[in-house]
C-alpha positions as CSV (number, residue, x, y, z in Angstrom):
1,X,-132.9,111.6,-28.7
2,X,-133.1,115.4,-28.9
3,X,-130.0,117.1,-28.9
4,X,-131.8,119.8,-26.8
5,X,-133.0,117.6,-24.2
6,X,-133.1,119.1,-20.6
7,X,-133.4,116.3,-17.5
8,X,-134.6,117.5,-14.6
9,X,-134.5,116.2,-10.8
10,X,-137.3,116.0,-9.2
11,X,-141.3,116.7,-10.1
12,X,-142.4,118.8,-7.4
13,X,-144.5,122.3,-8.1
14,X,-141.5,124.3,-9.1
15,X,-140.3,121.4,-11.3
16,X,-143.1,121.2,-13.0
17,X,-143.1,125.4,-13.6
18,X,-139.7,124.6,-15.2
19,X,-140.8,122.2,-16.9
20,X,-143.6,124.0,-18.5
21,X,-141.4,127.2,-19.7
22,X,-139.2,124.9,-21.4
23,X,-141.5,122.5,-23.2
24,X,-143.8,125.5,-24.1
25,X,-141.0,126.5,-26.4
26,X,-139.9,123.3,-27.8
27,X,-137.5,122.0,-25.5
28,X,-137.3,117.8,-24.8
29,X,-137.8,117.8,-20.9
30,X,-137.6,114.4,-19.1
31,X,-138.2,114.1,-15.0
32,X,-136.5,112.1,-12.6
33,X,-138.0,111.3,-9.6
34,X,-138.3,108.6,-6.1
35,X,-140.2,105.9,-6.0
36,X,-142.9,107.6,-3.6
37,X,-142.9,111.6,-4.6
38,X,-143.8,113.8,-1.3
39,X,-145.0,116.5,-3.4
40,X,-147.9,118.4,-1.4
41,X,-149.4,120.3,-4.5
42,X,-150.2,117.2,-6.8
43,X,-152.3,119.1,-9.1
44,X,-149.3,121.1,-10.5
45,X,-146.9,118.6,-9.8
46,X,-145.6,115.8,-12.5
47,X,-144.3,113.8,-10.1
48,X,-148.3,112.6,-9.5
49,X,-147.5,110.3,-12.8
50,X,-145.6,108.3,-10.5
51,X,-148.8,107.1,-9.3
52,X,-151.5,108.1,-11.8
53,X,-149.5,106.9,-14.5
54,X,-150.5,110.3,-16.5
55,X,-151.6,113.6,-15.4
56,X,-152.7,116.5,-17.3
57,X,-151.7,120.3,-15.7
58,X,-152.9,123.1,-17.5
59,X,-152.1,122.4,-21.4
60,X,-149.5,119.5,-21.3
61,X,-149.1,115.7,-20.1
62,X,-147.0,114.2,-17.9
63,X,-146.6,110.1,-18.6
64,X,-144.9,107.7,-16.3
65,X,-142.0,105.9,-18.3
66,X,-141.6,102.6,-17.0
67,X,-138.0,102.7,-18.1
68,X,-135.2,104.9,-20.1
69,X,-136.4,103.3,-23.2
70,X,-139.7,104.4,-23.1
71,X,-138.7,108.1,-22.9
72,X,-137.9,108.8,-26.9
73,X,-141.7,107.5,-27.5
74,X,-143.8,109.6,-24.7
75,X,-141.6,112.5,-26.0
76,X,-142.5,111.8,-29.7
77,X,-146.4,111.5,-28.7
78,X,-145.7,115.1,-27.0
79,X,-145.6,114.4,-23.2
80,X,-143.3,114.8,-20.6
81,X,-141.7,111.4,-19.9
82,X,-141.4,110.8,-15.7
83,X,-139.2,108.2,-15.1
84,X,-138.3,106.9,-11.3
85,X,-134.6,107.3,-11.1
86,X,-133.9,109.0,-7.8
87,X,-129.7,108.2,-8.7
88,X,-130.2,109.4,-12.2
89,X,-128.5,106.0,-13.2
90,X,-130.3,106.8,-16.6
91,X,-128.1,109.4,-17.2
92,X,-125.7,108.2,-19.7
93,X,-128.6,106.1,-22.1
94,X,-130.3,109.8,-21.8
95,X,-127.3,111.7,-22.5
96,X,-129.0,115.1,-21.8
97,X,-127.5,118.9,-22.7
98,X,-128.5,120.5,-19.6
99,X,-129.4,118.7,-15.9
100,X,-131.9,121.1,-13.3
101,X,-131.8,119.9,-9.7
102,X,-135.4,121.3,-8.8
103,X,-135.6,118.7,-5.8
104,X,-135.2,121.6,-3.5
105,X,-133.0,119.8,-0.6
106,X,-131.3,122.8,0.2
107,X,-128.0,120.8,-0.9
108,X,-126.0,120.7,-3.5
109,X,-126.3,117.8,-5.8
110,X,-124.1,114.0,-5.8
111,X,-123.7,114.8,-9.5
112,X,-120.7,116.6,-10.4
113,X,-120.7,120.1,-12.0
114,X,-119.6,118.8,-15.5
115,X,-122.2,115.8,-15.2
116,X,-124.3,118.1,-18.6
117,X,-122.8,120.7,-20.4
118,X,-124.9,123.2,-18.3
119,X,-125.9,122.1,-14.9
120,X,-128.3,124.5,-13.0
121,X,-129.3,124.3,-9.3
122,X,-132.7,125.9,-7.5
123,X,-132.4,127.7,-4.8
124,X,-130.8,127.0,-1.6
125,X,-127.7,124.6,-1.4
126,X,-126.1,125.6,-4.7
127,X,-123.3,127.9,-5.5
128,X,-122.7,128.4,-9.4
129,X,-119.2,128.3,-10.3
130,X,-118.5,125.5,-7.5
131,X,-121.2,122.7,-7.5
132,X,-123.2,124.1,-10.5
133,X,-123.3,126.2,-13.6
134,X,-125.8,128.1,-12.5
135,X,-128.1,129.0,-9.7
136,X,-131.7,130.2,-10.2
137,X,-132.7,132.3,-7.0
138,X,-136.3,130.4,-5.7
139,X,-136.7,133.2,-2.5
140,X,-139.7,135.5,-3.1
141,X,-139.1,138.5,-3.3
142,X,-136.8,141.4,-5.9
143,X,-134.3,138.5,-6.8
144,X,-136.9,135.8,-7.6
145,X,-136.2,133.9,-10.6
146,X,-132.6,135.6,-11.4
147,X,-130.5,133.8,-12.6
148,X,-126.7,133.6,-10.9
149,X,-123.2,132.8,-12.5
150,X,-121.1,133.3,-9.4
151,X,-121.9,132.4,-6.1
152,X,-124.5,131.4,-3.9
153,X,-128.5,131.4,-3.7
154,X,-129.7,133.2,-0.8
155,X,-129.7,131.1,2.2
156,X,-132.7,128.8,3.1
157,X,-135.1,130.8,6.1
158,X,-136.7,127.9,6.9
159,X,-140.0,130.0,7.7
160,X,-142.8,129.4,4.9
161,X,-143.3,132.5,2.3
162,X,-146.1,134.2,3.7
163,X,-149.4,134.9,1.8
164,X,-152.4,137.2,2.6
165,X,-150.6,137.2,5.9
166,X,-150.6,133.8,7.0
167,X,-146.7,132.0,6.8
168,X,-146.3,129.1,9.2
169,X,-150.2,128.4,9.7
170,X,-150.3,128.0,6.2
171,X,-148.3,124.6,5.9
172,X,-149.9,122.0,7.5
173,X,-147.6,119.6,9.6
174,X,-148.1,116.1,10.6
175,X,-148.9,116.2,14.4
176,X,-147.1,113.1,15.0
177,X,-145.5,110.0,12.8
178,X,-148.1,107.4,11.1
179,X,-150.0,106.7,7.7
180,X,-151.2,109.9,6.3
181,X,-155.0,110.2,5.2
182,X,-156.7,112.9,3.2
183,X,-160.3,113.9,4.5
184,X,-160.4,116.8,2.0
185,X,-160.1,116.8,-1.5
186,X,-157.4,119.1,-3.0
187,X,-159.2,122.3,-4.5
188,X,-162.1,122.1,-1.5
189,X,-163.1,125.4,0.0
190,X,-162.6,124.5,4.0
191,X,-163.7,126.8,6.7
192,X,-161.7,127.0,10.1
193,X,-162.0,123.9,12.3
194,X,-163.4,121.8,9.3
195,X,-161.2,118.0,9.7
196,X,-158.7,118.4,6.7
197,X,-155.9,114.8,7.8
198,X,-155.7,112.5,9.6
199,X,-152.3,111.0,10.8
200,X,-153.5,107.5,12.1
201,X,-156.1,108.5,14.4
202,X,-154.5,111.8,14.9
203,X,-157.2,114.1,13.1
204,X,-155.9,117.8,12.2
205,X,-158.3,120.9,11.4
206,X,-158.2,123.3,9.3
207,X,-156.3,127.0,11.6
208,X,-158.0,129.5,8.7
209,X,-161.1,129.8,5.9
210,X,-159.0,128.7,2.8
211,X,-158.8,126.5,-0.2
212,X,-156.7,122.9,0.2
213,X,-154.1,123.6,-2.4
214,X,-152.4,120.4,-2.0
215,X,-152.1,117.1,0.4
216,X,-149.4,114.1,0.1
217,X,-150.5,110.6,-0.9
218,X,-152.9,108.6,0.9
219,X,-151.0,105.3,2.6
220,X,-147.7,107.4,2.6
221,X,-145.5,107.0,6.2
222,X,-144.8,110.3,7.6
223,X,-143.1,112.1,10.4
224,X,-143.8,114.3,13.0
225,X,-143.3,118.0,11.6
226,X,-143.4,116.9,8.0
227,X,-144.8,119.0,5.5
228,X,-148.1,116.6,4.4
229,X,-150.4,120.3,3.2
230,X,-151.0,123.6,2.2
231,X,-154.2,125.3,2.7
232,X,-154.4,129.3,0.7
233,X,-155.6,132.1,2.8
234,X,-157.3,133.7,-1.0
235,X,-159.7,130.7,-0.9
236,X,-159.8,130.8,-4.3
237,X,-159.6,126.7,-6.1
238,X,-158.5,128.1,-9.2
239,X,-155.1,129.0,-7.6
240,X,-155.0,125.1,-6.9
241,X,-154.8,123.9,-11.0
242,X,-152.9,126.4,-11.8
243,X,-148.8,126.4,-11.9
244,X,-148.1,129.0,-9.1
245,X,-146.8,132.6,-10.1
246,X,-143.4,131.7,-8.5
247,X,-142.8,128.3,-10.3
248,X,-143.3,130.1,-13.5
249,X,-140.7,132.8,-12.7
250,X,-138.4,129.9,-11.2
251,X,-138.8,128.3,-14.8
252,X,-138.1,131.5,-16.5
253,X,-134.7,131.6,-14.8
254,X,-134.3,128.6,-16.1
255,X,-135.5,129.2,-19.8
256,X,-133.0,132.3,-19.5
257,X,-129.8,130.0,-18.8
258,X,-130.4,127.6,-21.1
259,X,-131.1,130.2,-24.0
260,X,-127.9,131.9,-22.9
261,X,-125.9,128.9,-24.4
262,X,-125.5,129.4,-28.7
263,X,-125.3,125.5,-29.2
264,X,-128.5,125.2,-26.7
265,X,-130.5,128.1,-29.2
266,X,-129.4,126.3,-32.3
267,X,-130.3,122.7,-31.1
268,X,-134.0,124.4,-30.6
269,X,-134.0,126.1,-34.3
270,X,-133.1,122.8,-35.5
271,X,-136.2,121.3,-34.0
């Protein structure tokens, strides 16, 4: 196994952005995720391996690993190993450098701080120096993407970033719990009123003209209030293949604290 092998938690959007900086540059980057990933925005998300058994976003694969000792393989063939391990119980056969908690619970992780030689934590939840390493700020705006050695990220708002003006309307919620169903495909232009879901026979509409940039699993169970879409105000489908502007600068805070570390830049040379 690569000594400069980063493990990150969780295959959501932002995952996958840090995920991409690092393996653009050579780094070994293995996912953990649950059994049944919730991740809205599948198209940019490696978690979807979990249940397409490979996906391909933008230039690189992702590849479900059916256990830890498939991992060494799919990263030899160039791929990004996804292996369900929601307790990260794979941890010591892995034996990675550096662990990234990109599940985005706004909590701090059940690992302990010394559980890597670097451990960094996303956004919300984490304080470096206490629970972490590091913290990589995830709220837009100047302090996107910086990267913290002391103290906390900025606290979670729990109001949806907003974009071409539209915040709340843009996330669309399950009206009430049951089996989620897609009536939209992700990447459809949908004009206002068009069916998108349905939650059983609860059937939800579209509040704007925009493009369906994501949608959870088909057969899933969810709750009322639960996050289950996101629909983009631009309208433009490209937006919805493409790893999101702030994923990428998420991942570049990451990139920046693991190239802080000497033994972490020499492990990549060595490559």
């Amino acid at each position: 196994m690569s000594t400069a092998l980063v493990l990150i938690r969780g295959g959501g959007d932002l995952a996958t952005g840090v995920a991409a900086r690092l393996h653009r540059v050579g780094f070994s980057v293995v996912i953990l995720e649950v059994e049944q990933p919730l991740a809205v925005r599948r198209r940019v998300a490696l978690a979807e391996a979990v249940y397409a058994g490979r996906v391909r976003i933008e230039e690189f694969e992702g590849v479900h690993a059916a256990g830890a000792a498939e991992v060494s393989p799919i990263l030899d063939a160039g791929a990004i190993p996804v292996l369900v391990d929601e307790r990260a119980v794979s941890l010591g056969e892995l034996a990675p450098k550096v662990i990234v908690d990109a599940r985005m619970r706004k909590a701090a992780s059940e690992l302990p701080r010394d559980a890597a030689e670097l451990t960094i934590g996303l956004g919300p939840g984490f304080t470096a120096g206490v629970d972490c390493h590091a913290v990589v700020e995830t709220r837009r705006g100047h302090r996107l993407g910086r990267v913290l050695w002391i103290g906390p990220a900025a606290p979670d708002t729990k109001t949806p970033e907003a974009v071409e003006g539209y915040a709340v309307d843009r996330v669309l919620r399950a009206p009430s719990p049951g089996v989620m169903r897609g009536l939209r495909e992700i990447g459809t232009v949908i004009r206002r009123g068009e069916a998108v879901f349905a939650i059983d026979s609860a059937t939800v509409r579209a509040p704007f003209d925009g493009a369906l940039r994501g949608l959870l699993h088909d057969g899933l169970r969810v709750e009322a209030g639960m996050k289950v879409g996101d629909l983009d105000p631009r309208g433009d489908p490209r937006t919805c293949s493409e790893i999101s502007d702030k994923a990428l600068a998420v991942g570049g805070g990451v990139l920046e604290a693991v190239l802080s570390r000497a033994d972490m830049r020499r492990a990549l040379a060595g490559l």
